[in-house]
VOGUKE-379232 format. One record per residue (C-alpha): residue in one letter; x, y, z. Coordinates in steps of 0.02 Angstrom, whole numbers, padded with zeros to 5 digits, always signed. Example, Ala and Ser with C-alpha at 12.3 -4.5 7.8 and 13.67 -1.06 7.14 Angstrom:
BEGIN
A+00615-00225+00390;S+00684-00053+00357;
This chain:
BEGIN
X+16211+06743+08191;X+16267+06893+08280;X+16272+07088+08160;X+16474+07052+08202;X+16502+06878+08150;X+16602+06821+08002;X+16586+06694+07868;X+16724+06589+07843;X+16747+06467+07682;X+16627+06336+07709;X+16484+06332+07844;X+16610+06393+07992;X+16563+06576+08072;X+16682+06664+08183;X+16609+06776+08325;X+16684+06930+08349;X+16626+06983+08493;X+16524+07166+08508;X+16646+07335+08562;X+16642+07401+08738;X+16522+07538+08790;X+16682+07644+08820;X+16754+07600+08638;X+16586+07650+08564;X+16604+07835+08658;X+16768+07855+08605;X+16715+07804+08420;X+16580+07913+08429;X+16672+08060+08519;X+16791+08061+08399;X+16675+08041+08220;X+16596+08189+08307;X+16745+08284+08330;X+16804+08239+08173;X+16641+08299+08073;X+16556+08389+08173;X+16686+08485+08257;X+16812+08509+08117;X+16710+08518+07966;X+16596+08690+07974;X+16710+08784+08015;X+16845+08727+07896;X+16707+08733+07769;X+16658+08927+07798;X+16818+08970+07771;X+16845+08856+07623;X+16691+08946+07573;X+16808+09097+07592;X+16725+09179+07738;X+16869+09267+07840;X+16796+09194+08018;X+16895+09243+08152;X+17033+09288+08026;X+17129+09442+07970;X+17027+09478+07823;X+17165+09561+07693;X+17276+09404+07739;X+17136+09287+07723;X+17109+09355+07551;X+17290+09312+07499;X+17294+09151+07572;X+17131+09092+07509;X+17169+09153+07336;X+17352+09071+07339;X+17242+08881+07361;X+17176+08913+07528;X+17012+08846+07483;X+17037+08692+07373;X+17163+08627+07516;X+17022+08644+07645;X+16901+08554+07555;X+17040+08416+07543;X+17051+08445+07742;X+16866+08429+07729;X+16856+08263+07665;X+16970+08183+07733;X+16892+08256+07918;X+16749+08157+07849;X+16844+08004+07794;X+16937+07991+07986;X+16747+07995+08062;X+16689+07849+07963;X+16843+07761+08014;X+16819+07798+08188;X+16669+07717+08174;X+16748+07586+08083;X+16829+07534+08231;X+16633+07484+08334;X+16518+07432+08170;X+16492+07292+08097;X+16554+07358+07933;X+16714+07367+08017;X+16746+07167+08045;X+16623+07111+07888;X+16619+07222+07731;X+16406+07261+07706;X+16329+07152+07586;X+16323+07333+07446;X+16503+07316+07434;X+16541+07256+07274;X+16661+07117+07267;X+16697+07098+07438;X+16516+07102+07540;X+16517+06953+07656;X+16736+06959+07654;X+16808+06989+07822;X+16883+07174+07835;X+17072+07163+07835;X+17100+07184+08034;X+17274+07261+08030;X+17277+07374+07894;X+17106+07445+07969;X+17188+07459+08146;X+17361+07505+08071;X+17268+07656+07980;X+17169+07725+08148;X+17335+07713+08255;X+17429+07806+08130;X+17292+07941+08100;X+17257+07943+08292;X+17459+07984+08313;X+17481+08113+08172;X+17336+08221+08247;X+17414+08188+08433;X+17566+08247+08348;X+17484+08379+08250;X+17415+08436+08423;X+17566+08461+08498;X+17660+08564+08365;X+17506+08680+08349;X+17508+08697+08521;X+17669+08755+08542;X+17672+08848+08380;X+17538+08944+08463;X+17629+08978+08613;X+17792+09024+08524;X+17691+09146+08414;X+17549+09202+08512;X+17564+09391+08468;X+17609+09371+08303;X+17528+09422+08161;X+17463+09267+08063;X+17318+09225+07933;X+17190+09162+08073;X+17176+09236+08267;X+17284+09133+08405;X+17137+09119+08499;X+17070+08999+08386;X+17181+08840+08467;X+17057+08856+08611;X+16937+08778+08495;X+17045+08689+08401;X+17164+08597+08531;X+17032+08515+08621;X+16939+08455+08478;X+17109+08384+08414;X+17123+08300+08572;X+16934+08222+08582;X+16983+08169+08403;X+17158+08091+08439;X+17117+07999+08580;X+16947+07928+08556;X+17027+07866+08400;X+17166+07790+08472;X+17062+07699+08627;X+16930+07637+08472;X+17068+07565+08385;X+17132+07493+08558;X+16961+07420+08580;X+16933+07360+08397;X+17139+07272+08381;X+17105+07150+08543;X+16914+07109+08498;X+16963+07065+08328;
């Protein structure tokens, strides 16, 4: 029996068959962006490091809930790479056999897909509005430097879209 096969009442297994290499790049790609990418340097300045920032308006931010929020930012950075890689495991058709109560129970196929389209169209979306909030207000005087979208937007991007073609991959396969 195949790591993506799935038990079904009885004796019967279903074969789901394995992702695409190009579904497992743009899985990875985006955990990667996602956690990699996002996370240290949303953590420095959740550690309250002014990186890159204006340093008397970092202070007010950060002290006005600047840091808990990024840590939520944080986590859920970390909870959008496991899903992308959701999308090409095996824990993402068949929950692992350490999950209690449902180990062995097929993962439920459309809320898992459901969830990566929506979170790979919010950050598209997200993309866009930073994007032009950037341009709009490019020489204004903000909390962090404008130049930061040119890490940022790409990694937003990587993220988006490898998400979206994973879930792509992961709704016809299963």
């Amino acid at each position: 029996m195949s790591e993506f096969a799935v038990r079904r009442p009885g004796n019967a297994v279903a074969e789901v068959p394995p992702p695409p290499r190009w579904a497992v790049r743009a899985a990875c790609a985006s955990a990667l962006s996602a956690t990699v990418g996002f996370i240290p340097l949303h953590a420095v300045w959740a550690l309250g490091v002014p990186l890159w920032a204006d340093e008397d308006k970092f202070r007010g931010w950060y002290a006005g809930g600047g840091g808990p929020y990024l840590l939520v930012l944080n986590g859920l950075a970390l909870l959008a790479g496991i899903l992308a890689l959701s999308l090409v495991r095996p824990w993402g058709v068949v929950f692992p056999s350490w999950t209690p109560f449902l180990a062995g129970c097929r993962v439920p196929r459309r809320t898992l897909a459901a969830t990566a389209f929506i979170v790979s169209a919010f950050l598209l979306l997200y993309t866009g509005w930073a994007a032009a909030q950037t341009i709009n207000h490019f020489n204004d005087d903000g909390v962090f430097s404008p130049w930061i979208v040119a890490y940022g937007i790409p990694q937003f991007l990587v993220w988006g879209v490898g998400l979206t073609i994973a879930a792509h991959s992961y709704r016809r396969r299963t």
